[in-house]
C-alpha positions in Angstrom: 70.9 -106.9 -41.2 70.5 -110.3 -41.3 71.2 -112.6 -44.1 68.2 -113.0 -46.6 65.7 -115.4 -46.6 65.8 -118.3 -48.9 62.9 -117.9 -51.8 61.0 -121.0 -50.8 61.1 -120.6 -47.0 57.1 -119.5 -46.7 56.8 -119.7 -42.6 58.6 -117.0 -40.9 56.6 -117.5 -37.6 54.3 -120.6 -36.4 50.3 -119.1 -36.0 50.1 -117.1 -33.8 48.1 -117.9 -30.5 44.3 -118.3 -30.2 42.9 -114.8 -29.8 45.8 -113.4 -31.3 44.6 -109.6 -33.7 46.2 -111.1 -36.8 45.3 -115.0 -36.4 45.1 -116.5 -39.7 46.7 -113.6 -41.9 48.9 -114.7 -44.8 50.5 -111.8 -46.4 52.8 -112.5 -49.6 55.9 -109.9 -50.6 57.4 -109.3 -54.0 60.0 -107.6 -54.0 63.6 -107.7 -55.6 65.6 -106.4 -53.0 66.5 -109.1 -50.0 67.0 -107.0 -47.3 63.3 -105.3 -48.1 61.9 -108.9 -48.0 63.4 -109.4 -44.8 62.6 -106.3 -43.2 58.8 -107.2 -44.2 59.0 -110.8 -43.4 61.0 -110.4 -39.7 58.6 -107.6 -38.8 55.4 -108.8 -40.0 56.2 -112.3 -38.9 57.0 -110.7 -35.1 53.3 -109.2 -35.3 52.1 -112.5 -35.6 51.3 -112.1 -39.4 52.8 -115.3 -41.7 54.8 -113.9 -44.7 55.8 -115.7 -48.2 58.1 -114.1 -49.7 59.3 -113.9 -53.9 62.1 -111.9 -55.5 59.3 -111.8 -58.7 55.8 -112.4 -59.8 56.8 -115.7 -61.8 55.0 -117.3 -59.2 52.5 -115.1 -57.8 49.4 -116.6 -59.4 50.2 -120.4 -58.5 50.9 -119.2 -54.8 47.2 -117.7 -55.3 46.0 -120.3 -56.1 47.5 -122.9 -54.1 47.9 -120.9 -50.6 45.4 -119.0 -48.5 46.8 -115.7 -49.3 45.1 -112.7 -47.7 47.0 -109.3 -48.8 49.8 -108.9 -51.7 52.8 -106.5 -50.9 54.0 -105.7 -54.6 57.1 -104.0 -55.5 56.0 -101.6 -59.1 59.4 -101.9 -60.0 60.0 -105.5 -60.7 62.9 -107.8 -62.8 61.0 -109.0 -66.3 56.9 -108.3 -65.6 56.6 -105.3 -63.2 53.8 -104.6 -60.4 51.6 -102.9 -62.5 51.8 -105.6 -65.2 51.1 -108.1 -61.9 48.3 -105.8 -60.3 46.5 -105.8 -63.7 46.5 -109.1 -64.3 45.4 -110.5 -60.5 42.8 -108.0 -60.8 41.4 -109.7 -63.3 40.8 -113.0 -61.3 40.9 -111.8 -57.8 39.4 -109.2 -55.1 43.1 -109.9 -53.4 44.1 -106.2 -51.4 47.3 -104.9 -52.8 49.6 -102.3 -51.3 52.1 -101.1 -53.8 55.9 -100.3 -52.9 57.5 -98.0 -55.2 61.0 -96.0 -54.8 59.0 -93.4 -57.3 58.0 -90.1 -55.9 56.0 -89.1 -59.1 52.3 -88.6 -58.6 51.2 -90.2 -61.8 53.1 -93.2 -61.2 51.2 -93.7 -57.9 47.8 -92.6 -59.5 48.7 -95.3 -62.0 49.2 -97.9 -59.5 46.4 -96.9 -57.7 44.2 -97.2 -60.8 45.1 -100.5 -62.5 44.6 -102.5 -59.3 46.7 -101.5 -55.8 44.4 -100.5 -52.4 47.3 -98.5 -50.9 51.2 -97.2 -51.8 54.1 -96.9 -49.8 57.3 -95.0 -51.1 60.5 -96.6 -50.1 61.9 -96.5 -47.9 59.4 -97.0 -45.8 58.2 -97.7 -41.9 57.4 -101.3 -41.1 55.2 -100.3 -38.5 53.3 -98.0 -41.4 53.0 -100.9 -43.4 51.8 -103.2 -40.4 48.9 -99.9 -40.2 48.1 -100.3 -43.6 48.0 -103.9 -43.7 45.5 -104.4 -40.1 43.7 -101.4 -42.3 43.1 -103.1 -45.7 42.0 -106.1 -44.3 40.0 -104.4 -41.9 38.0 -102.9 -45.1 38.1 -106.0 -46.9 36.3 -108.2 -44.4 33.9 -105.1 -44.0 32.7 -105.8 -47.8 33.1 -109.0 -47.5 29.9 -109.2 -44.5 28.1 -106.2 -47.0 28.8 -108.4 -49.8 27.5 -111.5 -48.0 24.7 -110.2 -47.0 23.2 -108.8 -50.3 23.9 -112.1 -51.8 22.3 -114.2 -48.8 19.8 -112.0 -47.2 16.4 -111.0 -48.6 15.7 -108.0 -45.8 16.9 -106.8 -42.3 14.1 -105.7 -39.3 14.8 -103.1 -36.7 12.6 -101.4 -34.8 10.0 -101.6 -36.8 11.9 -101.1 -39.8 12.5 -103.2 -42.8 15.2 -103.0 -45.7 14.2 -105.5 -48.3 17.7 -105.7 -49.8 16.7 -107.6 -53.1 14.4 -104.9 -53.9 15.9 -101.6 -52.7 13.6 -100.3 -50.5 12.8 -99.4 -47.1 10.0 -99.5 -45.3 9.0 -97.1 -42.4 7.3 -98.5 -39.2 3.9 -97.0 -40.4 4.5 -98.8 -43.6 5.8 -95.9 -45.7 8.5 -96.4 -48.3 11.2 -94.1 -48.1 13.4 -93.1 -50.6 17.2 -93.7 -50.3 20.1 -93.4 -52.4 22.5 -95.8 -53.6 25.3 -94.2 -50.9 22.7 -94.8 -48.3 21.3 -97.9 -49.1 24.9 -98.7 -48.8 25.9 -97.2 -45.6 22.5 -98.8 -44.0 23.6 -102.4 -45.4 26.8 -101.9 -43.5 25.6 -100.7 -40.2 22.7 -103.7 -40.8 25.7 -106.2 -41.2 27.4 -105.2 -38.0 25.0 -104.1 -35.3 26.1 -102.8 -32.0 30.0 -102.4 -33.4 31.7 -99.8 -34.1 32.3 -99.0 -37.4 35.3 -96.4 -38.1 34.9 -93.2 -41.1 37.5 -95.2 -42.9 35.2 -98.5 -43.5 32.3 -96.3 -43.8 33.6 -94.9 -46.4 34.9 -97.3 -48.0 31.5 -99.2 -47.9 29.0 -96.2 -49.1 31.8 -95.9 -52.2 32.7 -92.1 -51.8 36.2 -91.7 -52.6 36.9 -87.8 -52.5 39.6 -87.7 -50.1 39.6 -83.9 -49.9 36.1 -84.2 -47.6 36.9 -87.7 -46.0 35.4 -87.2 -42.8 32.5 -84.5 -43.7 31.3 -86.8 -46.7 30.7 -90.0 -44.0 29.2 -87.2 -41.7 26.5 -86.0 -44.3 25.6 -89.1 -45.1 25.4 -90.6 -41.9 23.4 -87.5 -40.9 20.9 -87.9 -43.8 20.4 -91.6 -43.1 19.9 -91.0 -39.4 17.3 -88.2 -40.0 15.1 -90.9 -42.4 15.1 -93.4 -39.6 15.0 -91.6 -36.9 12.4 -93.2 -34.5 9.4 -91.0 -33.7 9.9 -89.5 -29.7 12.6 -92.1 -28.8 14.9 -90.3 -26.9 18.1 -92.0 -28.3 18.9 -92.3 -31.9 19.5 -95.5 -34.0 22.9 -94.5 -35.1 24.9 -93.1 -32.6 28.6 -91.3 -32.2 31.1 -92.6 -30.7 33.5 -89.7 -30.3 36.8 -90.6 -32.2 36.1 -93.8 -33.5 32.9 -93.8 -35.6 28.9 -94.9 -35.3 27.1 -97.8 -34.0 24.2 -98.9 -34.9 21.9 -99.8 -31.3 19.0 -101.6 -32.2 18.5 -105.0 -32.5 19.0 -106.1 -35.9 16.0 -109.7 -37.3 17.4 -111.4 -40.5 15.2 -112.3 -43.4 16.9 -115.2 -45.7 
């Protein structure tokens, strides 16, 4: 194992090249063990991914603030104030995703995690490769909100094929002029498919988007609810439909997608 890094080395690999999956990703570890900041920083930073890494969160908040820092690795365990202390606190300021590392099995200590701040655990020890998974996961979701987010605060409606979601107001409008009724999980779900037109979007960011979190019916929640909002918009004799399946990867939304600002 090689020798640990020093705590104010931030660059474990130069950016990584034009094109490259991870381009720009800045990922900051705390964690009190060297050889588990290693492990994250020589593997992430071989994927391309730039790593900081701290042995505590003395200075997690001024790195915040000073660096472009896209997803906190955060030991619950810490020396002094410990990650759920951390998570609590950044939660407060910041929509930064946290995965939590914890050498606890217990469920409530992960539920607790889970609940004052952290996206995602890992239980040590752990798979790098996992935690690169999670990581390409969490920001995948992240920037998914982010272009929902964006586009509530920025747009006033979307058109498609002869549709119209007026976003300020909530409502949708039928070709013929008829408003149909949605709920808030399928306003959501529409934003997001609105947002992102002719790409694939996966269950996971689905879900994540429309805000059902019962992971007991991941996969038939997204389905229902995809299947409800496909019936309402269904387009009268076309012989494809506006949301289609693409078989082990998600939906996609087809038609061609006018913004209102």
């Amino acid at each position: 194992m090689p020798r640990m890094l020093q705590e104010e080395r931030t660059d474990v690999k130069p950016g990584p090249a034009p094109g490259a999956a991870s381009e720009g990703v800045h990922v900051l570890a705390v964690d009190d063990d060297p050889l588990i900041r290693q492990l994250i920083a020589d593997y992430l930073g071989d994927n391309d991914i730039r790593v900081t890494t701290r042995a505590n969160g003395s200075e997690v908040e001024a790195l915040i603030e000073r660096e472009m820092i896209d997803l906190l690795i955060l030991d619950l365990k810490l020396p002094g104030e410990d990650g759920m202390q951390i998570a609590r606190r950044l939660r407060a300021r910041w929509d930064l995703p946290i995965i939590m590392l914890t050498g606890r099995k217990e469920e409530a200590d992960r539920v607790m995690g889970l609940e004052l701040g952290a996206d995602d655990y890992l239980t040590k020890p752990f798979s790098p490769r996992e935690l690169l998974a999670r990581i390409r996961a969490l920001l995948r979701r992240s920037r998914a909100r982010e272009t929902v987010a964006d586009g509530l605060a920025k747009i006033r409606a979307y058109r498609f094929a002869g549709w119209e979601l007026n976003v300020r107001r909530r409502r949708l409008t039928s070709p013929t002029g008829e408003v149909v009724a949605c709920t808030n999980s399928e306003f959501n779900l529409l934003v997001a498919f609105l947002s992102a037109p002719q790409r694939v979007l996966s269950r996971e960011q689905l879900l994540d988007l429309s805000r059902l979190h019962n992971d007991e019916v991941y996969d038939r929640s997204v389905d229902v609810q995809v299947g409800r909002l496909r019936r309402k918009i269904a387009p009268a004799g076309a012989a494809t439909e506006l949301i289609q399946t693409e078989r082990g990867a998600g939906y996609v939304f087809t038609a061609n997608v006018e913004i209102v600002r």
